[in-house]
N, C-alpha and C positions, 0 to 999 in steps of 0.2 A: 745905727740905722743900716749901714753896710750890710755889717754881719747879720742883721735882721732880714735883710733881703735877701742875702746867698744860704742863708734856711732856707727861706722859703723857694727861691730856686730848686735850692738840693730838691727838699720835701717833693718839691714837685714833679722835678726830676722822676726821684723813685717812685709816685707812685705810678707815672707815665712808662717805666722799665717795669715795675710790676703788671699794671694791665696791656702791656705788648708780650711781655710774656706767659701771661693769664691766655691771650687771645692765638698765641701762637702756638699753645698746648693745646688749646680748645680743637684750633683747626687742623694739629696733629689726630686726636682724637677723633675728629670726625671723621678723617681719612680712613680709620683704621675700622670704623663703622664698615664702613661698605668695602673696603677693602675683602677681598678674597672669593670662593668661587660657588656659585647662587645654583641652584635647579629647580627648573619652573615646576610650579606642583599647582596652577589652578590659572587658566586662562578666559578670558570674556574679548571675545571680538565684534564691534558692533559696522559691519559695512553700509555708509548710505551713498548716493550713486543718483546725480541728479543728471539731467539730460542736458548736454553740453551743447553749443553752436561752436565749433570748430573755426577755424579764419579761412572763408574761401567757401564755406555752408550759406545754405539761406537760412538765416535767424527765425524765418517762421516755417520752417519745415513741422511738418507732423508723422510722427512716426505711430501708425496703426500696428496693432497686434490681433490676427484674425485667427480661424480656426476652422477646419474643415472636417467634414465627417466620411470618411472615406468609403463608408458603405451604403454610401446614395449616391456618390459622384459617377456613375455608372448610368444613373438614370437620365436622359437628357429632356423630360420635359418636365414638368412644375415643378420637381425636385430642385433642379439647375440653379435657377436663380436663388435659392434658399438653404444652397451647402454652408456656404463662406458665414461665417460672422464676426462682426467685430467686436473684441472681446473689452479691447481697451486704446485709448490713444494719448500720446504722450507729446507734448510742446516743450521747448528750450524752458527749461527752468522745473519743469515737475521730476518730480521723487521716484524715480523708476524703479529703483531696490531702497528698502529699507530694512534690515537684518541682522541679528542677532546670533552667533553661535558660541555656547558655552560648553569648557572642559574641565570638569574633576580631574583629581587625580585619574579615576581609573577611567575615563575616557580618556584621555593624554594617552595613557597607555595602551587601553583598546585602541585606537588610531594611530598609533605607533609618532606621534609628537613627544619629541624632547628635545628640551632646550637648557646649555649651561653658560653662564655668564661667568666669568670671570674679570674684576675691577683691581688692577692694579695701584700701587700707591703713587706710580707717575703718572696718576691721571689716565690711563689707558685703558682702554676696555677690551676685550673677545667673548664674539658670542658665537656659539654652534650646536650646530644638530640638526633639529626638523620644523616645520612651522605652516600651520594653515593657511592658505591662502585662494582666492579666486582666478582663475584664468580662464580667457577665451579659446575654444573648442573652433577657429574661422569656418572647418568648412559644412559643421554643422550650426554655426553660429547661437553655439549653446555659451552658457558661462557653469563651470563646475567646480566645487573645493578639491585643490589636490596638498600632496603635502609634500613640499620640494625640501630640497638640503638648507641650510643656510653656515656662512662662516665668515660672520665679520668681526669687525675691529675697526677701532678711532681712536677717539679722546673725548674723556667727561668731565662734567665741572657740578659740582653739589653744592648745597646750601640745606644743612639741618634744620637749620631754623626757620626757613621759611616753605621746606618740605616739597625744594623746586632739583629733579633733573636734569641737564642740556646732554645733549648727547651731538658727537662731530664726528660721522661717519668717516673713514679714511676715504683716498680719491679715486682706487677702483670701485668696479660696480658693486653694491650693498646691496641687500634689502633693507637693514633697520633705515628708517628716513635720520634726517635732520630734526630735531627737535630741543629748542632751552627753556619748558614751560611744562616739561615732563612735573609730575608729581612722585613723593617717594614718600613711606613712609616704614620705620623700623620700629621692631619690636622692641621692649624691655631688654630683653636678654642678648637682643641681637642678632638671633638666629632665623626671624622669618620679616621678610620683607614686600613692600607691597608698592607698583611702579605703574600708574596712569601716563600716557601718552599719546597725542594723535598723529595722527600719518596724513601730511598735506601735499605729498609729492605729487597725486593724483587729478590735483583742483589748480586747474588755469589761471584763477585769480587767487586764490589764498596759498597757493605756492612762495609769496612775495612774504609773508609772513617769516619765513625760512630762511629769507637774504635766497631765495634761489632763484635760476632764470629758466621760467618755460620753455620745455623744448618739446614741440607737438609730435616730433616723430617718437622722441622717448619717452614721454611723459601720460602722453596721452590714454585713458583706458578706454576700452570698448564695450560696452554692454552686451551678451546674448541672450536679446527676450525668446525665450524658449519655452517657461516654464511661468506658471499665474497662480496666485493659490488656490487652492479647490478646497472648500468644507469637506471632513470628512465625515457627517454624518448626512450631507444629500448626497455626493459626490461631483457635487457641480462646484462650476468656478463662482471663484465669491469675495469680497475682502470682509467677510466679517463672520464670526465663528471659528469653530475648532480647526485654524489652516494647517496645510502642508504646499509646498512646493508641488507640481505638478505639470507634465506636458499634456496630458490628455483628460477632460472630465464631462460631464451633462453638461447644458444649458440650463440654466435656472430664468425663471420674470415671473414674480410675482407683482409686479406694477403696471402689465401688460396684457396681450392675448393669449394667454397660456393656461386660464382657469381651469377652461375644462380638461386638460389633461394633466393633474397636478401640480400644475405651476412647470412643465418640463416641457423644454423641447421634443416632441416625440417624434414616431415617423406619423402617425395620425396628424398629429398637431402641424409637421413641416408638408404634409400633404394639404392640409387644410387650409394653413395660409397662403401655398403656393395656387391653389383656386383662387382663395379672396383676391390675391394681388392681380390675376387677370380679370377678374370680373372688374376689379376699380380702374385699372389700365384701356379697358373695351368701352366704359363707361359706361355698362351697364348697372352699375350701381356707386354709390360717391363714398361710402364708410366701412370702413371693416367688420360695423357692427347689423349694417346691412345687408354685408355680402356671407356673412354668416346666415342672418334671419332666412335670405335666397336658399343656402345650403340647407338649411333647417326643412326649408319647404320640398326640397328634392326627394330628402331625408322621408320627407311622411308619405313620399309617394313610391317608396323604395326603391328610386333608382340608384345605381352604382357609377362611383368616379370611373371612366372608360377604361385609363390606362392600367390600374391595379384591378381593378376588377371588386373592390371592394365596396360594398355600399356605405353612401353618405351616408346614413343611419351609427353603424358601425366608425367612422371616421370622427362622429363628432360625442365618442367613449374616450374615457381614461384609460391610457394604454401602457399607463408609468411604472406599472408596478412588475417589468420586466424589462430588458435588453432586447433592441434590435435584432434582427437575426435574420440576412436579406436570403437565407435559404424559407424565410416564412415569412414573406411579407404582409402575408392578408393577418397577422396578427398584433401588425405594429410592435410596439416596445421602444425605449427609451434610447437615444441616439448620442453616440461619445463622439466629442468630440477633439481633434487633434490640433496644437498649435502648431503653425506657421511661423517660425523661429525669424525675428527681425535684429538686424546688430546696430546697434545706437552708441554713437560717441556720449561720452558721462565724466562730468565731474567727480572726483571719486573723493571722499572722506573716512578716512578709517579709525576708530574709537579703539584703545587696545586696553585692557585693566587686568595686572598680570600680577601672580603670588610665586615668589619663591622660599626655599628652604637654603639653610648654608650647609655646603656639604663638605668644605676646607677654609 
């Protein structure tokens, strides 16, 4: 029975030295996976950027985004009141940016972005070159993409199997964040790789995710609303259709007073409403839709608005199908309008989903 039992021992033994050895080749082998030195050849950046209460903020602040039209602000009577508009307005917790920018290869290169990573078999990382990113512009209170240097180094810890990267920035200043929830995945061959991670350095509360501790003088980003997106087939500002970023566009309402001059802010239309809103202010009339029908009736007796000189008849024409042009005012045309850049504290979130190739 001894000898039966110190078999079984042994047996056990071995196969306990077999699979620590099985599992310490494995995890030699995984090393040697990532081991050596990467070149990004396909980047996805997705920035979202909620609107922060800072500690020492009023939690119900509103941050408006308006717009003005610079070629009527010259004029100081019914114009006046009807330069400014407000384009959009934002409270603690709304989505101020939500944004996407993608690089092929040959955009990496047209944008002069390159980035090499290096993964040592101690577990050590370096990474350098160049890399997208947002910065605030304070004294035009714009936010723009620039593409700064970058040249870090830490320590990393992988997991094949479960397709998870951590990354531990060294303790001078970085860019690469903090991150152990990274995703990684390798090809067959071994020669192209692919590395999801988010960047929480940015966000007040999900900073804690990271084991890190907020620090609002470093930590904190700043938003420059400068830019809204404008359709580019009306050229007005819009959140829906074929957008681009933009400082300057029309005025679009199709759910409002705007019919008759193609759904556009015009100078007819900002001359017209700026009547209606006296006539409703004087009390001479109680609705917008009234103070038109008054206009209407001016219109059939062909008098002219005083100050341009143009007849109400003529004022209440579609005048959309050109540009302003205040050396022609009696022809109206379609009125741009320019933002009023506002700078807003922001939660920041950054999505990054990166490709590289091995190049040693």
């Amino acid at each position: 029975m001894q000898i039966l039992r110190l078999c079984s021992w042994i047996a056990a033994l071995s196969l306990v030295l077999i699979a620590t050895a099985c599992e310490e080749a494995a995890e030699d082998d995984q090393v040697g996976v990532l081991v050596g030195t990467w070149q990004l050849t396909d980047l996805r950046v997705d920035w979202v950027r909620d609107v922060a209460s800072p500690e020492g903020t009023d939690p119900d602040t509103v941050y408006t985004i308006t717009a003005s039209c610079n070629e009527v602000e010259t004029y100081s009577w019914i114009l006046a009141a009807k330069a400014n508009r407000i384009l959009a307005q934002f409270v603690v917790g709304d989505t101020i940016l939500d944004t996407t920018a993608a690089f092929n290869a040959a955009a990496l290169v047209y944008l002069q972005i390159s980035m090499t990573a290096t993964f040592s078999e101690d577990f050590t990382y370096a990474l350098s070159g160049t890399y997208p990113t947002l910065r605030l512009i304070p004294d035009s209170c714009k936010t723009k993409m620039e593409i700064p240097q970058i040249t870090d180094a830490g320590i990393y810890e992988v997991d094949y199997i479960a397709g998870r990267l951590g990354i531990k920035p060294g303790e001078f200043d970085q860019v690469l964040p903090s991150f152990d929830d990274g995703q990684i995945t390798l090809s067959e061959d071994g020669e192209a790789l692919t590395i999801s991670y988010v960047d929480r350095d940015g966000h007040d509360h999900r900073i804690a995710e990271i084991d890190k501790t907020w620090d609002e003088a470093k930590h904190r980003v700043v938003h420059g609303a400068a830019e809204l997106p404008v359709d580019l087939v009306t050229g007005a500002f819009s959140d829906t259709g074929l957008l681009i970023l933009r400082r300057s566009g029309y005025i679009m309402d199709t759910n409002g007073h705007l019919g008759v001059w193609g759904n556009y802010l015009t100078f007819y239309a900002l001359t017209t409403l700026g009547i209606a809103d006296e006539l409703i202010a004087s009390g001479e009339v109680s609705t917008f839709e009234d103070a038109l029908a008054l206009i209407g009736q001016w219109a059939d007796k062909g008098l002219k608005e005083p100050n341009t000189d143009i007849p109400y008849a003529t004022l209440l024409t579609d005048d959309s199908d050109h540009d302003f042009s205040p050396q022609d005012i009696g022809t109206g045309g379609k009125l741009t309008y320019v933002i009023n850049p506002v700078c807003v504290p922001v939660n920041e979130i950054i999505y990054f989903e990166t490709t590289w190739s091995k190049i040693d």
